[in-house]
C-alpha positions as CSV (number, residue, x, y, z in Angstrom):
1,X,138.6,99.8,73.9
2,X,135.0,100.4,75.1
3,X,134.1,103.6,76.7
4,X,133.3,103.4,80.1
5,X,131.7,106.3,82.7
6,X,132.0,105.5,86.6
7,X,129.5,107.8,88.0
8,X,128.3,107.7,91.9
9,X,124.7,108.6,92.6
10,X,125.1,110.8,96.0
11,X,121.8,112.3,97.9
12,X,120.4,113.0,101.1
13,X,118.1,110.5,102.7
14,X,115.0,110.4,100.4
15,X,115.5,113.0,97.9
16,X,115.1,110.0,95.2
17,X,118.3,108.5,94.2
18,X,117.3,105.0,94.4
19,X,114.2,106.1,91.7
20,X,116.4,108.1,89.4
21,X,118.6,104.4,89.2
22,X,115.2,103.0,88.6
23,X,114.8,105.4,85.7
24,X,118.2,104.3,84.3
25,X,117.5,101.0,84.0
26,X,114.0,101.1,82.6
27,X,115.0,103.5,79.7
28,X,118.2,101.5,79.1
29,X,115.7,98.3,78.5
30,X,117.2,95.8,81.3
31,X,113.9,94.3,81.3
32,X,112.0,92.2,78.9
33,X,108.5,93.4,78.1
34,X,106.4,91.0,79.8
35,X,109.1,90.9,83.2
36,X,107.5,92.2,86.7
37,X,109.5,94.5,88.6
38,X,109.0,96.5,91.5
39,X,110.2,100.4,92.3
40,X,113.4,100.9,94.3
41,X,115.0,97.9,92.0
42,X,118.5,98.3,94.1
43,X,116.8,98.5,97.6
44,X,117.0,94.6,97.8
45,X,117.4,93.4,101.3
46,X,114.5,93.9,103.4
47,X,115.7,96.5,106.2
48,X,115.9,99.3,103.4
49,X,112.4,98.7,101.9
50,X,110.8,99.0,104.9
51,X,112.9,102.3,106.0
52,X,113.0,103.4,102.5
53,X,117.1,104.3,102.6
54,X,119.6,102.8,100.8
55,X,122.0,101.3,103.5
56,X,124.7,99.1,101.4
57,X,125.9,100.7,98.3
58,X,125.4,98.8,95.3
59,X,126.1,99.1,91.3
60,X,124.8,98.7,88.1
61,X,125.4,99.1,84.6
62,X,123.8,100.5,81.4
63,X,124.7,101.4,78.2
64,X,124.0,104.3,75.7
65,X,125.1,105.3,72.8
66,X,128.0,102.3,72.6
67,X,129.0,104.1,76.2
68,X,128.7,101.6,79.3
69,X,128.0,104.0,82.2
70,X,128.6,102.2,85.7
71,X,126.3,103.4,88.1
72,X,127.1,103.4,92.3
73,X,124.2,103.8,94.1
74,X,125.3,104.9,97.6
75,X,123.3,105.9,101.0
76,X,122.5,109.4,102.0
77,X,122.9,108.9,105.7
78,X,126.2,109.9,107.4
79,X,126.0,106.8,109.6
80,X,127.1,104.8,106.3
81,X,129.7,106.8,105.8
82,X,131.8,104.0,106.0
83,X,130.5,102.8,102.8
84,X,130.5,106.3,101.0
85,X,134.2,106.5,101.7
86,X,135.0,103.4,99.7
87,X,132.6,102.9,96.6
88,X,133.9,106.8,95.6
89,X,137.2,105.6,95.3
90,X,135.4,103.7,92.0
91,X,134.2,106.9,90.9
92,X,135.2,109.2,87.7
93,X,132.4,111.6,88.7
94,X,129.6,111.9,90.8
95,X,125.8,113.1,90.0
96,X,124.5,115.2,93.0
97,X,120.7,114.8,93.6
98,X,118.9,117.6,95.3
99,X,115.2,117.9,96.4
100,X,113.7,121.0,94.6
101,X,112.0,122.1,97.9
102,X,114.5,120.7,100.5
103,X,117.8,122.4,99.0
104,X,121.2,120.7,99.9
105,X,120.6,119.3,103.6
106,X,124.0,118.4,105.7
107,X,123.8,114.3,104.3
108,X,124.5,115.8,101.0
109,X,127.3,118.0,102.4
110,X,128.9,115.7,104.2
111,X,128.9,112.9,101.1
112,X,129.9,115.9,99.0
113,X,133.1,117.1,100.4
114,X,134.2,113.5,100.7
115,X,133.7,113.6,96.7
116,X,135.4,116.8,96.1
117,X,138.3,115.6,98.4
118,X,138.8,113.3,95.9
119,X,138.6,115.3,92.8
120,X,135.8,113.9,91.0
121,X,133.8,115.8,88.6
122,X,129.9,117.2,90.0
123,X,126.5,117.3,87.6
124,X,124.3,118.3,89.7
125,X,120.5,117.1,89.3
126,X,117.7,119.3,90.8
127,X,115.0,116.8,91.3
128,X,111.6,116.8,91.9
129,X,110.5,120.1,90.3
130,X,106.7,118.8,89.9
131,X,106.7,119.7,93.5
132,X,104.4,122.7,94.8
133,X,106.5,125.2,96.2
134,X,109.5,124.2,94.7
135,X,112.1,126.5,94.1
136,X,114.7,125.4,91.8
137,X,117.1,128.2,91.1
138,X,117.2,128.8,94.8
139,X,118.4,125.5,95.2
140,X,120.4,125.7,91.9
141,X,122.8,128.4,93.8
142,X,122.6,127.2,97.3
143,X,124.8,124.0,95.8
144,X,127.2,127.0,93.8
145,X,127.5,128.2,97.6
146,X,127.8,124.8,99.5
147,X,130.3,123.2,96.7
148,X,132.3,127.2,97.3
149,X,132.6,126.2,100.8
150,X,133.7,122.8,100.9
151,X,136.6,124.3,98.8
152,X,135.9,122.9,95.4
153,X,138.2,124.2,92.8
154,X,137.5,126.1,89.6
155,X,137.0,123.1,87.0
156,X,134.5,121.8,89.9
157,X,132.4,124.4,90.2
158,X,131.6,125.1,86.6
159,X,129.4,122.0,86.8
160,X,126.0,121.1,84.6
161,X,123.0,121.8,85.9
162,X,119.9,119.2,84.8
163,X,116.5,120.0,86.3
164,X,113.9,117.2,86.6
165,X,111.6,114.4,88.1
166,X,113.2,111.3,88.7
167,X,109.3,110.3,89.6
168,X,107.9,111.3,86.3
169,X,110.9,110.1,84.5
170,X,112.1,113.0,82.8
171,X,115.2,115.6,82.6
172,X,115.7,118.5,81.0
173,X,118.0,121.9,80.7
174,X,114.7,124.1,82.3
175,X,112.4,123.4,85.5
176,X,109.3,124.6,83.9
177,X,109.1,122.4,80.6
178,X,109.1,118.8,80.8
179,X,110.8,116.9,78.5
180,X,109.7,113.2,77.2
181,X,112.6,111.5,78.9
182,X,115.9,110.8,81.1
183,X,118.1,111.3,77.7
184,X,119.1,114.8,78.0
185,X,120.8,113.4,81.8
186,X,122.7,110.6,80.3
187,X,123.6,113.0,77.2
188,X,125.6,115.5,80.3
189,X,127.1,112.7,82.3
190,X,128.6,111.3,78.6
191,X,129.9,114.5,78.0
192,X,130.9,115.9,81.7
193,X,132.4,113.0,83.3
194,X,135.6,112.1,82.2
195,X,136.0,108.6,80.3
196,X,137.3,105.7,82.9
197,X,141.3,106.3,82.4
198,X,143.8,103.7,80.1
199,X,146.7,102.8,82.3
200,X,148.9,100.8,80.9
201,X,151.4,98.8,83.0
202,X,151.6,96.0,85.6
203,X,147.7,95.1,86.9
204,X,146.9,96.9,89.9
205,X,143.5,97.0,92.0
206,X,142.1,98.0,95.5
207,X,139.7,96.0,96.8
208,X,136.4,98.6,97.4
209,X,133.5,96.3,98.4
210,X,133.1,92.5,99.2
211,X,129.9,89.9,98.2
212,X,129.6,86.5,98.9
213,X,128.3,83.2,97.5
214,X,127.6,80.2,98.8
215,X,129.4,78.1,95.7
216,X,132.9,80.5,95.3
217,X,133.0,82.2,98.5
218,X,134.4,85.8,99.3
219,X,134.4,87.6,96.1
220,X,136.5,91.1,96.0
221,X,135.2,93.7,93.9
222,X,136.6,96.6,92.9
223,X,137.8,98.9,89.3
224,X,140.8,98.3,87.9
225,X,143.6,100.7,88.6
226,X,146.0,100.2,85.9
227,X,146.8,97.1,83.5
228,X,144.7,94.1,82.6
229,X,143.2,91.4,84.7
230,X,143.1,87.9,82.8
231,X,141.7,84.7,84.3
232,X,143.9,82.3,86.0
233,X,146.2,84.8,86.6
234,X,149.1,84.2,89.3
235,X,148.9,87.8,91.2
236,X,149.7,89.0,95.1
237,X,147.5,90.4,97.6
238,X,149.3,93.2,99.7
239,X,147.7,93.6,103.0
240,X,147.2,96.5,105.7
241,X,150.4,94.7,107.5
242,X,152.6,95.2,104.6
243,X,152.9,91.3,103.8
244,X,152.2,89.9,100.5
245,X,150.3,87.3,100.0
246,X,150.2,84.6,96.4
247,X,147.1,84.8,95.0
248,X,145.2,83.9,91.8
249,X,142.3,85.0,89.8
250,X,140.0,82.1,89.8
251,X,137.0,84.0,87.9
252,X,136.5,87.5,86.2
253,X,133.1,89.4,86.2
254,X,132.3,92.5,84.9
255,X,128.9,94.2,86.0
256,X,126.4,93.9,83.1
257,X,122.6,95.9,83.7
258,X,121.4,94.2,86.9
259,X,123.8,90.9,87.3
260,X,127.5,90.1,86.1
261,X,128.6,88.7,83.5
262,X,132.1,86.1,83.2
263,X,134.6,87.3,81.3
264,X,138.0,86.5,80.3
265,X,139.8,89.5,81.0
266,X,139.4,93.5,82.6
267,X,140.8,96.4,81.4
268,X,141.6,99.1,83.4
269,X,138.8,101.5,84.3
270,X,136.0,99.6,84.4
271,X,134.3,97.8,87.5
272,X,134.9,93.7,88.2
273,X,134.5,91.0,90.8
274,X,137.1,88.5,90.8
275,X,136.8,85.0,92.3
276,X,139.2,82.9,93.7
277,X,140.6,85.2,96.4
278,X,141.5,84.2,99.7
279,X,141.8,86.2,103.3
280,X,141.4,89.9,101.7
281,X,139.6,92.7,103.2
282,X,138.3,95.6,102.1
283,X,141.2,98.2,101.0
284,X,143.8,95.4,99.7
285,X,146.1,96.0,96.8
286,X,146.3,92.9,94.1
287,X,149.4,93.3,92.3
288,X,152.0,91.7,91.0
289,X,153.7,89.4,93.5
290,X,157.4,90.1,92.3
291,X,157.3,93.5,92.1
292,X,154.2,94.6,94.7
293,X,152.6,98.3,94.2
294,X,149.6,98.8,97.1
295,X,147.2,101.8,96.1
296,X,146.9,103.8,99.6
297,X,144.5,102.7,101.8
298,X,141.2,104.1,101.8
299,X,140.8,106.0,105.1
300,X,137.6,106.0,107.2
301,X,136.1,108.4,109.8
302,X,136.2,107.1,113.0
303,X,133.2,105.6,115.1
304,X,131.9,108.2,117.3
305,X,129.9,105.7,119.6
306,X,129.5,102.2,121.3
307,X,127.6,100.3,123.0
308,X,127.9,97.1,125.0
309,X,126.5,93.7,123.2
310,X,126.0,90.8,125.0
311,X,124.7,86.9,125.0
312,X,120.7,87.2,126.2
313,X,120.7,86.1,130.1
314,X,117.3,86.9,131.1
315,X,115.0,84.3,132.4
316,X,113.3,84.1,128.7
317,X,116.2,83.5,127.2
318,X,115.8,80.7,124.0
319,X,112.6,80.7,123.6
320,X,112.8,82.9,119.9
321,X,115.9,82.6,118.6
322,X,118.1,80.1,117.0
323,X,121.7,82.0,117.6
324,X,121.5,82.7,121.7
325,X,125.4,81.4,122.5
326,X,128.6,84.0,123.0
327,X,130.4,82.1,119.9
328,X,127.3,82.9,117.7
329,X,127.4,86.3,118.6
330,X,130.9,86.7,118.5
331,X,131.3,85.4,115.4
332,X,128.6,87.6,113.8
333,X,130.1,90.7,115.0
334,X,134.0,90.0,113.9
335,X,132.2,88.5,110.3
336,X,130.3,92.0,110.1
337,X,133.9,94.0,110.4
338,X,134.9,92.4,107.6
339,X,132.0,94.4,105.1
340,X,131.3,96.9,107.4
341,X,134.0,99.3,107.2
342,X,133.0,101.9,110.0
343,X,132.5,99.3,112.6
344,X,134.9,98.3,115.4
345,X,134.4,95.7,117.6
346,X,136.6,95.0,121.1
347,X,136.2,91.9,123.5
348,X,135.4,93.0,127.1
349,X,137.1,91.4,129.9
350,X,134.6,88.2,129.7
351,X,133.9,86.0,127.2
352,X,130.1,87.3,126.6
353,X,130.1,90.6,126.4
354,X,131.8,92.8,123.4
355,X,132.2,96.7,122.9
356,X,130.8,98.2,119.2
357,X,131.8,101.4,117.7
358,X,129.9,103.2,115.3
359,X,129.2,106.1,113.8
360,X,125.5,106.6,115.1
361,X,122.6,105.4,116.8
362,X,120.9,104.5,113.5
363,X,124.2,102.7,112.2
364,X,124.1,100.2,114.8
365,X,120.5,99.5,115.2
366,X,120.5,98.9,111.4
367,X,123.2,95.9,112.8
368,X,121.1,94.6,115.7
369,X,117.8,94.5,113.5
370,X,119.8,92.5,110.8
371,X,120.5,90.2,113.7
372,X,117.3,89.6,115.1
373,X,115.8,89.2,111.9
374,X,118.8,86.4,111.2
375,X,117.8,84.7,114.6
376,X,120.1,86.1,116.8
377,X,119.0,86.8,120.9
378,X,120.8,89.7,122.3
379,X,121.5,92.2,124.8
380,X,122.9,96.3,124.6
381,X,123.5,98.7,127.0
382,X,123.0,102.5,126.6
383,X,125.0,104.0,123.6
384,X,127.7,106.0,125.0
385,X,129.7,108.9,122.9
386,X,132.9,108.3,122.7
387,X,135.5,111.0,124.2
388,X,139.3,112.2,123.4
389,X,142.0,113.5,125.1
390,X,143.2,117.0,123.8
391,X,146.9,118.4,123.1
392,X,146.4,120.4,126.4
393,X,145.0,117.3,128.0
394,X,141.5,118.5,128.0
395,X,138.5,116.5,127.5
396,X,137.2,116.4,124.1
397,X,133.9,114.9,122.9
398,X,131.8,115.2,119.4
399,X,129.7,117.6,118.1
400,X,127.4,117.3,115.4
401,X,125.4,119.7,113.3
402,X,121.8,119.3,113.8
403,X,119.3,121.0,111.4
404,X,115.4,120.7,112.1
405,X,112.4,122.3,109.6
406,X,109.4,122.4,111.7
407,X,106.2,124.5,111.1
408,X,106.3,128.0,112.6
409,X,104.5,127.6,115.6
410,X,106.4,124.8,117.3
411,X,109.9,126.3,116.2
412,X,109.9,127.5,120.0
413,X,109.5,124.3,121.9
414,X,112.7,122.8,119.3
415,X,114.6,125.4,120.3
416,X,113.9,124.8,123.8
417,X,114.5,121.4,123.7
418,X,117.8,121.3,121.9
419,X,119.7,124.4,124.3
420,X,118.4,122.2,127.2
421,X,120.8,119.8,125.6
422,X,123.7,122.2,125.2
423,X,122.6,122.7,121.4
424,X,124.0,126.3,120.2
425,X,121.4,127.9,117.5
426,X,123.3,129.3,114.3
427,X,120.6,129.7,112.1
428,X,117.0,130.6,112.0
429,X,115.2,131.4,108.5
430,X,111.6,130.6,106.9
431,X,111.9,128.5,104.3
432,X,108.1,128.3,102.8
433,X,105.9,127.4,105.4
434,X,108.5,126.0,107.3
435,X,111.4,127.6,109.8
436,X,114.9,125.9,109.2
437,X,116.9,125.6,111.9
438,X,120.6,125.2,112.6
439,X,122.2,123.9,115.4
440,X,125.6,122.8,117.2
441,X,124.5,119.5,119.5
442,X,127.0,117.0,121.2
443,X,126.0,113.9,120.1
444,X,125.7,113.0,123.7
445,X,122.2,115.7,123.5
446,X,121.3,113.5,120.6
447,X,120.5,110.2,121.9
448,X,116.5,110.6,123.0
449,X,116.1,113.9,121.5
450,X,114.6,112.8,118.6
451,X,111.6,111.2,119.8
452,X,111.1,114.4,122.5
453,X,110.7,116.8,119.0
454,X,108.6,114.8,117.4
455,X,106.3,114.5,120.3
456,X,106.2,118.8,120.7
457,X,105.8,118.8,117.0
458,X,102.8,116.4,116.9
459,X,105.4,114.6,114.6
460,X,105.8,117.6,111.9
461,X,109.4,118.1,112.7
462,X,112.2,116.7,110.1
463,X,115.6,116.5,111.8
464,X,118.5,115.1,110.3
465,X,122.3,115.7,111.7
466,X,126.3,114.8,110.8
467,X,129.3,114.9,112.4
468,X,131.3,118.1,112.9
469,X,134.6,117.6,115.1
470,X,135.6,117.1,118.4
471,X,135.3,120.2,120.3
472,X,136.1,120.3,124.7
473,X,133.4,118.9,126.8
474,X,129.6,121.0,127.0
475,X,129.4,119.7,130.8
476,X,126.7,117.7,131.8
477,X,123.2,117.0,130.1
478,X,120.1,115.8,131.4
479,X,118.6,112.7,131.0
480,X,115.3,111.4,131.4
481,X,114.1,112.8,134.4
482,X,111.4,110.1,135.0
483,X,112.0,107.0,136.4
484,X,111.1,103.0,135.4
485,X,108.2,101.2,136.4
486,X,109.7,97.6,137.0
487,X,107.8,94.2,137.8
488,X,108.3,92.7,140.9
489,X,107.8,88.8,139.8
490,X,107.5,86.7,137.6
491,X,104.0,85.8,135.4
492,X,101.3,87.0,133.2
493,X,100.1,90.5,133.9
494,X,96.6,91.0,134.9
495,X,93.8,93.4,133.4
496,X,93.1,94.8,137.6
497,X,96.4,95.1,138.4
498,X,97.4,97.7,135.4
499,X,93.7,99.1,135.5
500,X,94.8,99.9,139.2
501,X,98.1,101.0,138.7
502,X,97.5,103.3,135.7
503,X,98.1,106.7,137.8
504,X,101.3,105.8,138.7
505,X,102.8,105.8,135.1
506,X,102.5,105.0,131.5
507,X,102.8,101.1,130.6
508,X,104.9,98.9,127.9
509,X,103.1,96.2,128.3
510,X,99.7,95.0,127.5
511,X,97.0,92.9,130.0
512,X,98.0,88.8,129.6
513,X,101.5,89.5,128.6
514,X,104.5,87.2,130.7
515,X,106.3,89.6,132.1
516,X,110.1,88.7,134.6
517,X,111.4,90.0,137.8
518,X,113.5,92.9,136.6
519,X,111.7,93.5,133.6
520,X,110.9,97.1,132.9
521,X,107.1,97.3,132.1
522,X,106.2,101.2,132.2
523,X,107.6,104.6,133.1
524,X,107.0,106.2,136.4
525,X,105.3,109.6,136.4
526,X,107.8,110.7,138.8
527,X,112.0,110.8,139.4
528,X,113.0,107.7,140.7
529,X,112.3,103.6,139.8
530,X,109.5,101.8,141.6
531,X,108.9,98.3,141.6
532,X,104.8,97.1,140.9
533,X,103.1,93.5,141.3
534,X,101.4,93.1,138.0
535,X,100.4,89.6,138.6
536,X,98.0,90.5,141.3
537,X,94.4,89.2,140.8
538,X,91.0,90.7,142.3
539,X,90.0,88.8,145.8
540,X,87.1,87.3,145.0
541,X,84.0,87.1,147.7
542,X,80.3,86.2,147.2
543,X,79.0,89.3,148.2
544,X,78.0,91.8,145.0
545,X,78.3,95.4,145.5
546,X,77.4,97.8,143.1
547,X,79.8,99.7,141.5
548,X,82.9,97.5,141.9
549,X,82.4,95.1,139.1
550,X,82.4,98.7,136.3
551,X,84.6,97.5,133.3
552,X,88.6,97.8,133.5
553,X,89.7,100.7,131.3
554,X,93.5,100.3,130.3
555,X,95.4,103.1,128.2
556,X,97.1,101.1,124.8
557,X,100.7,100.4,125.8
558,X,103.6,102.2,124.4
559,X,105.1,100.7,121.6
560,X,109.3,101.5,121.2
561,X,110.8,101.0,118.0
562,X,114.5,99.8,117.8
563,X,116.0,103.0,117.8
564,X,113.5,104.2,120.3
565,X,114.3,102.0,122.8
566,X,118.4,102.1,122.6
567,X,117.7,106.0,123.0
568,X,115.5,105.5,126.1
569,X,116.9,103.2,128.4
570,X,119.3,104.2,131.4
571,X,122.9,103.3,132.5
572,X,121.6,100.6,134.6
573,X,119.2,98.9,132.2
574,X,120.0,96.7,128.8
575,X,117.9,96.4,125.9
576,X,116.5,92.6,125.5
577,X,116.6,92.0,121.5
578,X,115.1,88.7,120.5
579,X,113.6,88.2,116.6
580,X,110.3,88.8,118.1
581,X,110.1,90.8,120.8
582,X,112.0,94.0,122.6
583,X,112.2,93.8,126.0
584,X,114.0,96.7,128.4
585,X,115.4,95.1,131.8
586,X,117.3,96.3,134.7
587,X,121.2,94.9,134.3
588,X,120.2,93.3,138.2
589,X,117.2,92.2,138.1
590,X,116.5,90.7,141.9
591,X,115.7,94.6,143.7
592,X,118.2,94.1,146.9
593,X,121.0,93.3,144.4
594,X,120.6,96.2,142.6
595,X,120.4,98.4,145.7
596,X,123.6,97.1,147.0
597,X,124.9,97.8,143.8
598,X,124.2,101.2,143.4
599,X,125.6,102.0,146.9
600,X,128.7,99.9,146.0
601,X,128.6,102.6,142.9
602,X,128.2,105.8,144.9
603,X,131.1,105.1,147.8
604,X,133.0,104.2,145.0
């Protein structure tokens, strides 16, 4: 029997876990000599390069010293919490990476409890000592405290501690001298984690994670429970139902470095992706058919937001994208429940339009921005929070920790911002140059805020947030108090007409773009929508006066990012999402139809 270690990586967002895998697989010697890599080996699809998160959990393996050490590389954010919950159940132990500087921040609480639920064993890595003002043994007992509170028991919290820099590619037992390597890590998690147990008996496995190839199919992957797994085995597949289906394993992998590698039988402990499988989702027991075992299922945090998708109606509809019909977008959706474990989607009362649940702004926008870049033309409404109804029968809606570190002198206008939003401060400390802040914020206050901070903060502020509980109803918050510039027909927008109009607001759209009736082009300066003819042209006469011909002078247009955008627009507007181009409408788009339907609204 071959030693095995299944380890999960857990982090907040950016504190370097993805680079410490790097590190792993260099030293192990995946890579020939003369092969070209680049950093951030496991952030492969596109979406996390850019972003620099890791947004699908993924694994590896390396070996050393005749050990095979399964890594799990998962994300930090709390809005992929659906795949933290899973790839842990894979997990022996876990190695907890914390930034030097940062400390724990509430990402790496909130992945942490989940691992301490479960029992696994901690080594804790203080990364990125190289840092100026670092300050590790700070940080070093701000983790004894947070892994105290999140009720860890004795055996948990005499953990390793390994200082280092996963940039610089060493690890060591002290901050201050640098050793030549990653060794002394791998030497702790060989000797702290506990070996990948034997159990011997009928095979049994839960299926944690899916992939897919375009020769075999599905393919379920997941570590063996108990038993061994041999090819062409004739096994059953116990679903969330209770039913038990026949089933039989086609093809066995085990991960090896960077690919897999076909085998002819698992034992238990280690990793594997078997082949062959038909109709199985993620948490699925295969077992014996004759005598069926399922492993309980794992259990996932519910969404704590939705918002409305729907097929893109608006008058440029088709002209960017190749998937623009309500069966292409309802099959994408129900396709992405079957990976995406956190999601829930619900078909309205019509055929075109569908209600998603997530867990967060950033958790869907990572979906729609797949789709665009996949070729899909879509529609969303505003996210809404999602409410519950008490024991007492009072109304109860979710709150999140927020926690901000802004330089000292804009600390004041954060704080103003957030208790505008019903955010209650809890904590206030200097940490460096820096003031942390602490705050309780529905997640309602959440949507827009962040773009209102980093505008006060001249974009120094670093927020980051995570779900707390449901907790009775703040009362109401306020939205944007300015209103939406809208077009009034349909064309190109002219240089004179923006020039002319540029008191009245500030303006999405640039001279010569084709704007729609409906379309909104700017934000008003004041409460309240007003509709603007952009296509207007100068009347033209042969008389010259000085003075009138002075060049046009036109402010740049604003330019929303995805998230940007789904936290700005209002009840009665969607957000157009084509692979090109983001466009915000009104849900009416002809002006007397929407006035007769907000009147309809208010006797109602």
């Amino acid at each position: 029997m071959q030693s095995i270690r299944n380890i999960a990586i857990i982090a907040h967002v950016d504190h370097g876990k993805t680079t410490l895998v790097d590190k792993f697989i260099h030293y192990s010697k995946l890579f020939r000599e003369n092969q070209q890599f680049d950093d951030l080996i496991l952030d492969s699809n596109d979406l996390e390069r850019e972003r620099g998160i890791t947004i699908v959990s993924k694994n590896v393996s390396v070996r050393y010293k005749d050990v095979k050490i399964n890594i799990i590389d998962t994300p930090g954010h709390s809005d992929f919490g659906g795949e933290v919950e899973r790839v842990l159940k894979m997990a022996d132990g876990v190695v907890i990476l914390v930034d030097a500087f940062e400390g724990p921040m509430p990402q790496t609480r909130f992945v942490l409890g989940k691992a301490l639920q479960l029992g696994l064993k901690v080594v804790l890595v203080v990364n990125k000592v190289d840092k100026p003002n670092c300050r590790p043994d700070e940080v070093h007992e701000a983790v004894f405290d947070l892994m105290f509170n999140l009720e860890a028991n004795d055996e948990q919290l005499d953990f390793p501690t390994v200082f280092g820099s996963s940039k610089q590619g060493w690890m060591g037992p002290d901050w201050d001298k640098p050793t030549e390597d990653i060794s002394y890590l791998l030497d702790v998690i060989v000797e702290h984690i506990p070996p990948a147990p034997n159990n011997e008996g009928d095979p049994q496995m839960q299926i944690t994670s899916l992939d897919y190839s375009s020769f075999v199919g599905r393919i379920a992957i997941g570590r063996v429970h108990r038993g061994t797994f041999k090819e062409g085995a004739q096994l059953g597949l116990c679903k969330s139902d209770g039913s038990v289906k026949r089933a039989r394993v086609k093809e066995l992998q085990v991960f090896e470095g960077l690919g897999r590698q076909k085998v002819t039988e698992v034992s238990s402990g280690d990793i594997c992706a078997i082949t062959g499988l038909e109709d199985f989702e993620i948490g699925d027991t295969i077992t014996l058919f004759e005598n069926p075992e399922p492993l309980p299922r794992i259990s996932v945090d519910e969404p704590t937001m939705n918002m409305l998708f729907t097929i893109n109606n608006s008058p440029f509809f088709g002209k960017e994208g190749k998937f623009v019909t309500s069966r292409h977008l309802r099959e994408r959706l129900f396709k992405e429940m079957e990976k995406n474990l956190a999601l829930r989607v619900e078909s309205m009362g019509s055929e075109d339009k569908f209600m998603v649940f997530g867990r967060g702004i950033l958790h869907l926008s990572v979906l729609i921005e797949t789709m665009r870049r996949e070729g899909y033309e879509l529609q969303v409404g505003q996210p809404q929070v999602i409410f519950k109804e008490g024991e007492k029968g009072e109304r109860l809606e979710p709150i999140e920790i927020l926690v901000v570190d802004v330089p000292e002198e804009s600390a004041g206008k954060v704080i103003e911002l957030v208790t505008q939003r019903k955010g209650d401060l809890l904590v206030m400390e200097p940490r460096g140059d820096l003031q942390h802040l602490e705050f309780n914020i529905p997640s309602r206050g959440l949507i827009g805020l962040r773009s209102n901070v980093l505008t006060a903060t001249q974009g120094e502020a670093v927020l980051s947030h995570r779900f707390k509980s449901y907790e009775p109803h703040k009362g109401a918050i306020p939205g944007r108090i300015n209103g939406s510039i809208i077009s009034k027909g349909t064309g190109v927008a002219t240089p004179y007409a923006l020039d002319r109009l540029q008191e009245r607001g500030r303006f999405f759209v640039d001279p010569s773009e084709e704007l729609y009736m409906g379309m909104v082009i700017g934000e008003h300066s004041r409460p309240g929508d007003i509709v603007v003819n952009l296509q207007e042209t100068k009347k033209l006469t042969n008389m010259r006066a000085s003075g009138t011909d002075d060049n046009v002078r036109i402010a740049p247009k604003i330019n929303f990012s995805l998230e940007e955008s789904m936290e700005y627009i209002q009840k009665d507007e969607y957000l157009e999402v084509t692979p090109l181009t983001l466009r915000i409408r009104k849900i009416y788009l002809d002006e007397n139809e929407r006035k007769r339907n907000s009147k309809e609204m208010e006797m109602a």
